[in-house]
FIZAKE-409674 format. One line per 8 residues: number of its first residue (from 0); their letters; for each residue x, y, z of N, C-alpha, C. Coordinates in nm, 2 decimals, always signed. Example, Ala and Ser with C-alpha at 12.3 -4.5 7.8 and 13.67 -1.06 7.14 Angstrom:
<sites>
0> AS> +1.32,-0.57,+0.78,+1.23,-0.45,+0.78,+1.32,-0.33,+0.78; +1.28,-0.22,+0.71,+1.37,-0.11,+0.71,+1.29,+0.00,+0.79
</sites>
This chain:
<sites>
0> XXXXXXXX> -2.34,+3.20,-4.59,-2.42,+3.32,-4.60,-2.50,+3.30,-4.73; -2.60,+3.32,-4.70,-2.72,+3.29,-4.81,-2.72,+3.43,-4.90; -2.72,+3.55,-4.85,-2.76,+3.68,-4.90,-2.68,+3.79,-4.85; -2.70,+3.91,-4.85,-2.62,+4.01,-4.84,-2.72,+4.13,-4.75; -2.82,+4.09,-4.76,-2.95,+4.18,-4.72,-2.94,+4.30,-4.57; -2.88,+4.18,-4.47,-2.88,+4.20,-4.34,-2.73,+4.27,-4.28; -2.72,+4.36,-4.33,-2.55,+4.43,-4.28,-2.52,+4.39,-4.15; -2.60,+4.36,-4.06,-2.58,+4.33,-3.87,-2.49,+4.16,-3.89
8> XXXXXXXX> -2.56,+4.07,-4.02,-2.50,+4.00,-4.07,-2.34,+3.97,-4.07; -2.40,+4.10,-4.19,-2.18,+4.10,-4.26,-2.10,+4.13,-4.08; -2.16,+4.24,-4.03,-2.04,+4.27,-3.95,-2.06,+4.19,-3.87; -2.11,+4.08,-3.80,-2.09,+3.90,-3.67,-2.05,+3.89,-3.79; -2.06,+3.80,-3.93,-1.94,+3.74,-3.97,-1.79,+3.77,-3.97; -1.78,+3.90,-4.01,-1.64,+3.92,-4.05,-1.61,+3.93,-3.88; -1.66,+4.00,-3.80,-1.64,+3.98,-3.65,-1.57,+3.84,-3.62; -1.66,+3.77,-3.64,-1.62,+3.61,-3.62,-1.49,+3.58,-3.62
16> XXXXXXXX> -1.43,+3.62,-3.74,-1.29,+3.56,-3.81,-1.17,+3.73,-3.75; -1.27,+3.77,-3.70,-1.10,+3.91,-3.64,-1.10,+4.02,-3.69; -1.20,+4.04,-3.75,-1.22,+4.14,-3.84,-1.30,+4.26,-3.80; -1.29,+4.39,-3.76,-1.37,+4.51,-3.74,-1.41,+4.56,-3.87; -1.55,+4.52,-3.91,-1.57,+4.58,-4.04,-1.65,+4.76,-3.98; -1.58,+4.83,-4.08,-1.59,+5.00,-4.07,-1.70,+5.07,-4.13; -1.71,+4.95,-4.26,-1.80,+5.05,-4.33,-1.86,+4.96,-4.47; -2.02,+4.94,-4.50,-2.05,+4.86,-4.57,-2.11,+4.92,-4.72
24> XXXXXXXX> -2.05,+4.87,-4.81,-2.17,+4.95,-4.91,-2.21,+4.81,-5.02; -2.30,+4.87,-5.13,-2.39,+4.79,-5.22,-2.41,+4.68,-5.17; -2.45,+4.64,-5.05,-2.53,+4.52,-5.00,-2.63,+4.49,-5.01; -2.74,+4.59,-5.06,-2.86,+4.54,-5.13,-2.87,+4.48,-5.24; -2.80,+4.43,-5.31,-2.82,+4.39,-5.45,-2.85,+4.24,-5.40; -2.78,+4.19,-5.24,-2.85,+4.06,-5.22,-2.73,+3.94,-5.24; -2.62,+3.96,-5.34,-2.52,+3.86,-5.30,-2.38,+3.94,-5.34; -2.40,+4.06,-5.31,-2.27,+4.16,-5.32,-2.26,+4.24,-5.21
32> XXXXXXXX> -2.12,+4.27,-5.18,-2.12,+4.38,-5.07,-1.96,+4.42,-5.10; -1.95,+4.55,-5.06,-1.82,+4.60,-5.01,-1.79,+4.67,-4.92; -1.68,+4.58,-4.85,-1.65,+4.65,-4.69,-1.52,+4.73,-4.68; -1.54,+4.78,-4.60,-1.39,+4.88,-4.54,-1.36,+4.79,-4.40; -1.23,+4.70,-4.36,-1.23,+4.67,-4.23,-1.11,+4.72,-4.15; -1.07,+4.73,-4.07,-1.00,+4.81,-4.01,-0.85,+4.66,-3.99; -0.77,+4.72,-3.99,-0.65,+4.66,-3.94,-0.56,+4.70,-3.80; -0.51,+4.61,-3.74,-0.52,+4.66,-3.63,-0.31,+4.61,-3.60
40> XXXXXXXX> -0.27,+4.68,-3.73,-0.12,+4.64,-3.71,-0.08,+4.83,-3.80; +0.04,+4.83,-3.70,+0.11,+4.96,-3.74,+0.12,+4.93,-3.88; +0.24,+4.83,-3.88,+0.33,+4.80,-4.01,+0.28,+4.66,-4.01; +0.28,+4.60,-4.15,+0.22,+4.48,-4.18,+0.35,+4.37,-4.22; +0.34,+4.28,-4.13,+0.51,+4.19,-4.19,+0.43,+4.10,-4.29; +0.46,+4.00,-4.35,+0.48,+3.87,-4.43,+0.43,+3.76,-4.35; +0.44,+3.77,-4.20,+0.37,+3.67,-4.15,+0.23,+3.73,-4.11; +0.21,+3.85,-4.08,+0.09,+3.92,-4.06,-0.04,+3.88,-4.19
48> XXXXXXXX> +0.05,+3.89,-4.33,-0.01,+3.91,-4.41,-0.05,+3.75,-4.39; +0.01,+3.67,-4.40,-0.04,+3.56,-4.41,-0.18,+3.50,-4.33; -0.14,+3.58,-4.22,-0.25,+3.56,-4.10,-0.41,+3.59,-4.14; -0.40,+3.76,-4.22,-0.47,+3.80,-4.29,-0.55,+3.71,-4.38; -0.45,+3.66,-4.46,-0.49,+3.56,-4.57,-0.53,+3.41,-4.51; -0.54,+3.36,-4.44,-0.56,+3.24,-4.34,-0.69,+3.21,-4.30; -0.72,+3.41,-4.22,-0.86,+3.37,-4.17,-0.95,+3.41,-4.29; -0.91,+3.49,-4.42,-1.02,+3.51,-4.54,-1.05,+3.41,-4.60
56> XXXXXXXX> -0.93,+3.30,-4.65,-0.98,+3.18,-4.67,-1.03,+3.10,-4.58; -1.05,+3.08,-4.47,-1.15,+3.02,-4.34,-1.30,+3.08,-4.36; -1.31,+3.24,-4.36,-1.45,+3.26,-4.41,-1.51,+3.27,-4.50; -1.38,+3.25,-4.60,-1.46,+3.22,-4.75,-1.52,+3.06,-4.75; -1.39,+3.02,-4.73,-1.50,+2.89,-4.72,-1.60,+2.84,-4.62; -1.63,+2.86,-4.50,-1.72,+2.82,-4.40,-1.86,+2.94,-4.43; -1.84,+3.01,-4.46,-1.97,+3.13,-4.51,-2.00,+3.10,-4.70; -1.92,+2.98,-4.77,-1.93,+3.00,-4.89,-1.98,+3.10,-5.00
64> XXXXXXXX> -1.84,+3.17,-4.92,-1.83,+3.33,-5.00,-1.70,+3.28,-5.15; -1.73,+3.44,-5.20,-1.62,+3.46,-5.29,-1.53,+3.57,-5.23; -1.43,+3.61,-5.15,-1.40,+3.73,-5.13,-1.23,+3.79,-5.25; -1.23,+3.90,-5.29,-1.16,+3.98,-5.32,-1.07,+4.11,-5.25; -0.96,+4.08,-5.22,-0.89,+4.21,-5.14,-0.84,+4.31,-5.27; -0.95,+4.42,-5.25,-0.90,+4.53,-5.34,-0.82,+4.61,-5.34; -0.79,+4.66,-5.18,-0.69,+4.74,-5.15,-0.63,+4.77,-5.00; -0.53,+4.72,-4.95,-0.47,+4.74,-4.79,-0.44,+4.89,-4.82
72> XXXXXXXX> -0.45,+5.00,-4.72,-0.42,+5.13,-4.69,-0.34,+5.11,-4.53; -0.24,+5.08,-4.58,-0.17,+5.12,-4.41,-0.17,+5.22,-4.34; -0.17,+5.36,-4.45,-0.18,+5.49,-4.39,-0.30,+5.52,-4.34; -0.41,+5.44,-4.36,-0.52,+5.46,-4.26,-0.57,+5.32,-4.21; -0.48,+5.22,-4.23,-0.51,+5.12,-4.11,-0.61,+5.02,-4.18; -0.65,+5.00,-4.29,-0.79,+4.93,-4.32,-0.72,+4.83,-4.45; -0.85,+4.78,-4.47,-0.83,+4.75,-4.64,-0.97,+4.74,-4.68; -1.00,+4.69,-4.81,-1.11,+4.75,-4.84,-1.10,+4.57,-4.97
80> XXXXXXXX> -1.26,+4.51,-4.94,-1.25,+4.38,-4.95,-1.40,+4.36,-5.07; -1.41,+4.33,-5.14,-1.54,+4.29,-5.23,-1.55,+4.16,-5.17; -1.70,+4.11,-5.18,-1.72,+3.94,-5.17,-1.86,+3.91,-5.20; -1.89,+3.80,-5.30,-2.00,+3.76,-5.35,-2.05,+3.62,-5.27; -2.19,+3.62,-5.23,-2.20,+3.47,-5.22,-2.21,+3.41,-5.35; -2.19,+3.24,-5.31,-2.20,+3.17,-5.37,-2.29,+3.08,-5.38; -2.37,+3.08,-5.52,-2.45,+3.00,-5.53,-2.46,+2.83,-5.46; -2.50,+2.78,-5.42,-2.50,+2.65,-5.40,-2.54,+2.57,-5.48
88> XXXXXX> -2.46,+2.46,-5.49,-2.44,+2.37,-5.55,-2.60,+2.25,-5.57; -2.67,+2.21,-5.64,-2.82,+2.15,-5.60,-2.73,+2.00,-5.62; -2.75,+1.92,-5.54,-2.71,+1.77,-5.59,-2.83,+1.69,-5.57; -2.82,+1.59,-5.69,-2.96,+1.48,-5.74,-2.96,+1.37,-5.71; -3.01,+1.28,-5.53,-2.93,+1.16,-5.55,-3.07,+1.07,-5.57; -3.02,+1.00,-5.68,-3.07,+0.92,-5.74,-3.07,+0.75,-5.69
</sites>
C-alpha cells in the first residue's frame, strides 16, 4: 500500500487477511490511518490470539505496512489498530 487516501482501499485489504474493518479515521493525512475492526470470537483463547497475530504480520508485510494493536475490547467485539505505510526502500544498482 502506497497511501492511505482511498478508505474502499483499507477495507479490500484488511478484508483480504479476515478482517471486517468497522470504522476508519485520519486517513487523509496519506500514510496513516486508524481502524476499528470487528472480531468475530466470543472469548479470545491464546491460539486465537495468535491467529490474530499471524495474519497482521502477513499484511504487514505483503502491504509494507507498520501496524500497531492499540486496544482489543471483547466487550464490544473489536479492536482498534493504528498503521503507517512504509516508505520504500530506493536501491542504486550500479
Amino acid at each position: 500500500m502506497k497511501n492511505t487516501y482511498d478508505p474502499q482501499l483499507i477495507y479490500d485489504m484488511f478484508d483480504r487477511y479476515g478482517f471486517k474493518v468497522l470504522r476508519i479515521d485520519q486517513f487523509d493525512s496519506g500514510n496513516f490511518a486508524k481502524i476499528r475492526a470487528e472480531l468475530a470470537y466470543e472469548r479470545l483463547s491464546l491460539a486465537q490470539l495468535l491467529e490474530i497475530t499471524t495474519k497482521l504480520l502477513s499484511l504487514e508485510q505483503s502491504e509494507n505496512l507498520e501496524i500497531h494493536v492499540v486496544n482489543i475490547d471483547m466487550i464490544h467485539k473489536t479492536m482498534r489498530l493504528d498503521f503507517m505505510t512504509r516508505e520504500e526502500e530506493l536501491t542504486i544498482i550500479q
